[in-house]
N, C-alpha and C positions, 0 to 999 in steps of 0.2 A: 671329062675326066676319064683315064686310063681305066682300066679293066682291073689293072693290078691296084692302081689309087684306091679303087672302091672298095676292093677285099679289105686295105689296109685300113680305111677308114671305118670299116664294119665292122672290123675286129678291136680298134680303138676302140669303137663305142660298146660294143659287147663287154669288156674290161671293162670302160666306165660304169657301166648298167650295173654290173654283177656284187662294184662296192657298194653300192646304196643298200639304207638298214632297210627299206621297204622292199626292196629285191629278197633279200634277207627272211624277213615276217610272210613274205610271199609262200618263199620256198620253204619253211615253216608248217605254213597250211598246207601248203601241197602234201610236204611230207606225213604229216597228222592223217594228211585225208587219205592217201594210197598206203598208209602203213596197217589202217582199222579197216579197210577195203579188201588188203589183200589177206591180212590174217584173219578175216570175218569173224572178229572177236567181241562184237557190238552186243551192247547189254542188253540180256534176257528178257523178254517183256514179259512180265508176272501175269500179264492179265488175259493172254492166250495160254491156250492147250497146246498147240502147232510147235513141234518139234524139228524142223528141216533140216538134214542133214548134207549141208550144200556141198557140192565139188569139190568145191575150196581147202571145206575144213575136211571132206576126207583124205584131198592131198596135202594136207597140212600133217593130218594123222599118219600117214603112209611115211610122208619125209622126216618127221620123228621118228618114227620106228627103224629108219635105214640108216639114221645117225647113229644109231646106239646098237645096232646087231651089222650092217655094214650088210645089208640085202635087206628088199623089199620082202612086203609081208605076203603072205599066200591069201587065198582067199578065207580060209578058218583063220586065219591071225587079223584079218582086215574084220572082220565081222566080229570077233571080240574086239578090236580098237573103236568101233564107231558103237559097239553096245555099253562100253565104258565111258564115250563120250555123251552118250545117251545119259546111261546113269547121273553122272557129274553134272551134264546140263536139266537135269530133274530135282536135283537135291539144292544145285545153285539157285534154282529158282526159287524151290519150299524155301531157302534158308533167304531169301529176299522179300518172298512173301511175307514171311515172320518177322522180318527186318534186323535180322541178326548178325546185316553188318554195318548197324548205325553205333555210334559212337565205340567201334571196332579198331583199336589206334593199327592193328598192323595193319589189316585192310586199309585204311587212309593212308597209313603212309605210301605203303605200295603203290597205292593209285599217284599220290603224290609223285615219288619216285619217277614214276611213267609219263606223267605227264612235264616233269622237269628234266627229262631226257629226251623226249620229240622234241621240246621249245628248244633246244642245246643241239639239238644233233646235225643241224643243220651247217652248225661250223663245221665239222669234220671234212669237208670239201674245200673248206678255204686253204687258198696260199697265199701267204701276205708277201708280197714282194719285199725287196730287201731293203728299200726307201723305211717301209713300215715298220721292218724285225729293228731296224737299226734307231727308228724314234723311239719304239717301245722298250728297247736295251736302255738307249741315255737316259732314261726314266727310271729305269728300275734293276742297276747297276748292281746294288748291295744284294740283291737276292742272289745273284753269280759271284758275287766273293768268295774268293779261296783264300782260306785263313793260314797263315805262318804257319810253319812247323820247327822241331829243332830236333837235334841229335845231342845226345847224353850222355855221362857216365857216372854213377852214384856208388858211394859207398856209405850202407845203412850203421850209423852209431847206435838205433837202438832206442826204447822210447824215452830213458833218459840219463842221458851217457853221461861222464862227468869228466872235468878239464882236465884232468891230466890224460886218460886214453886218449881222449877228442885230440888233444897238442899233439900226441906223439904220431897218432892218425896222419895228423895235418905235416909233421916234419915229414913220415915215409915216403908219403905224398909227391913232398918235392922234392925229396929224391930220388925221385922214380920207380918207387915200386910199386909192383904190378895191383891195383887196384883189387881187383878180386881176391886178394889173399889179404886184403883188411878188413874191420869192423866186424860186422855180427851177421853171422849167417841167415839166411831170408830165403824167401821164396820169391821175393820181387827180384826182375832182372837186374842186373848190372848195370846192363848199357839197354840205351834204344839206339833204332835207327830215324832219321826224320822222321820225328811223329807230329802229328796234331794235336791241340790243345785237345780234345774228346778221351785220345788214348792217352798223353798223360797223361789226365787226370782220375781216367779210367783203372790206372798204373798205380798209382800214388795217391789217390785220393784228391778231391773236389778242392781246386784254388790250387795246385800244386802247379800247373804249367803257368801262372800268372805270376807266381813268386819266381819262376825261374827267367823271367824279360829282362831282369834288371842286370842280370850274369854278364859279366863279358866272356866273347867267346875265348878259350884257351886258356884261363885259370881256373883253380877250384875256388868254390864260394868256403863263406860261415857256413856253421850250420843252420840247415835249412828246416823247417817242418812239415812234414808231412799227415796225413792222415794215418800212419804207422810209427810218428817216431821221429828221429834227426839224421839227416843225412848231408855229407859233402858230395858238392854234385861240378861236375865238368863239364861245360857247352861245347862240345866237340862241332857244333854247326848252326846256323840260324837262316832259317828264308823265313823274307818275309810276307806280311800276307799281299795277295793285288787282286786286282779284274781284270780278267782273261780278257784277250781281244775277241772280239763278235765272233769271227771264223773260227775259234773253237770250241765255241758254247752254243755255236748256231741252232743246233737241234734242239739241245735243251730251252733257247730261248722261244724255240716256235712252239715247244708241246707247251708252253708256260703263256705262250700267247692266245695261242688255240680257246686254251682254260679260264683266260678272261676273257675272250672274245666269248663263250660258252656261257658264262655268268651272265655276260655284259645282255645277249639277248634273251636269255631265260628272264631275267628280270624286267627287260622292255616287253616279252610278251605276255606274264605276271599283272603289268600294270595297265596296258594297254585291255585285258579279259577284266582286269577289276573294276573300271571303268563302267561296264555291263551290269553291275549290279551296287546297291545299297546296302552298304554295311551300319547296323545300329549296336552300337558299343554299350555295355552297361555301364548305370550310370555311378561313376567313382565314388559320389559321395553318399550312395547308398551301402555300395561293395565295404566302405571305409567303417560302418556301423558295427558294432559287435554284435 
């Protein structure tokens, strides 16, 4: 085999390797292990005196302080950083000795938190090719629905108008006169532009764009109800709703892929760590007793 055959088939297989979940759970542990390695952030052993103020965590301290002032610290600003770290890692300990962060819900969750973002972050490197964007789109189609929209023009009768204004409303109507100079002054607009079902009903109140589907477009309806009242209303326009094709939503379909790819191994790493231990549930029909 050629020289060039062997790059191409290495790099096949390097692609193949990299989909597998145990590749995956690999790079997981890896990440867990060089993320508490390098922030040497490893929990305090209560049962030593030994304080070591390692390399690490004083260029941990130093890189903090040059985010937030934009210049390293001198030597008196480094020796308060690492005597506050001191402090903190003195007080963290008394307060573990004491055990003062057992049944702590923010401390659990935090930890929680931390631990369901290493198991997850591993996706963050993935790229799903476009075989993949495009399985996980035909699946999951309705989430990328863009909804109708329509354009409008109303004139508010008031909350409740009575037949003879309403008639003569509807007569000026059709013959042409200019809409804003009838019915009852308001603070709702006149017209809209293609809006979406959210903003009309945002506009008119809840179920107002539902009642307006049945309109054809280019007459004025009955009157209609709204959350203010009765109005005649005009469909000056109507799109309706669809699903984008892939190449326009492409981005949003990878961050949304990303996101269950994220779930999807937080949860296999979840199950795979609970495996390790014996859970005893109490027992229901004791719980159940008054």
């Amino acid at each position: 085999m050629s020289r060039c055959g062997c790059i191409a088939t290495m790099k096949s297989f390097i692609v193949r390797v990299t989909r597998e979940p145990l590749v995956h759970f690999a790079l997981i542990g890896l990440a867990i292990f060089l993320i508490f390695d390098l922030m040497d952030d490893t929990p305090p052993d209560v049962g030593t005196t030994d304080i070591i103020v390692s390399i690490q965590t004083a260029d941990r301290l130093a890189e903090n302080f040059e985010r937030v002032w934009r210049r390293a610290p001198n030597a008196e600003e480094m020796d308060g950083l690492i005597d506050n770290f001191v402090r903190e890692e003195v007080l963290v300990r008394e307060a573990l000795a004491l055990g003062l962060d057992r049944n702590d819900t923010v401390i659990r969750n935090r930890l929680r938190q931390k631990m369901e973002f290493l198991a997850s972050a591993a996706v963050g490197a993935s790229v799903p090719t476009d075989d993949v964007l495009g399985a996980y789109y035909a699946e999951n189609k309705d989430d990328f629905f863009v909804e109708g929209s329509l354009a409008l023009v109303q004139v508010f009768l008031g909350p409740s108008p009575d037949d003879a204004s309403t008639q003569a409303i509807m007569q000026a109507l059709e013959k042409g006169q200019d809409p804003g100079t009838l019915g009852v002054r308001t603070l709702m607009p006149s017209s809209l532009p293609l809006s979406a079902r959210a903003t009309v009903d945002n506009t008119f109140g809840r179920g107002f764009y539902q009642s307006l589907l049945a309109i054809e477009v280019g007459i004025w309806s009955e009157p209609l109800r709204s959350g203010y009242g009765y109005h005649l209303v005009h469909i000056d326009q109507k799109q309706p709703g669809y699903v984008p094709e892939l190449t326009t939503v492409k981005a949003a379909v990878q961050r949304q892929w990303l996101e269950s790819q994220a779930e999807i191994l937080e949860q296999a790493y979840f199950q795979k760590v609970l495996e390790q231990y014996n859970i005893v549930r109490p027992d229901q029909t004791v719980m159940a007793q008054p």
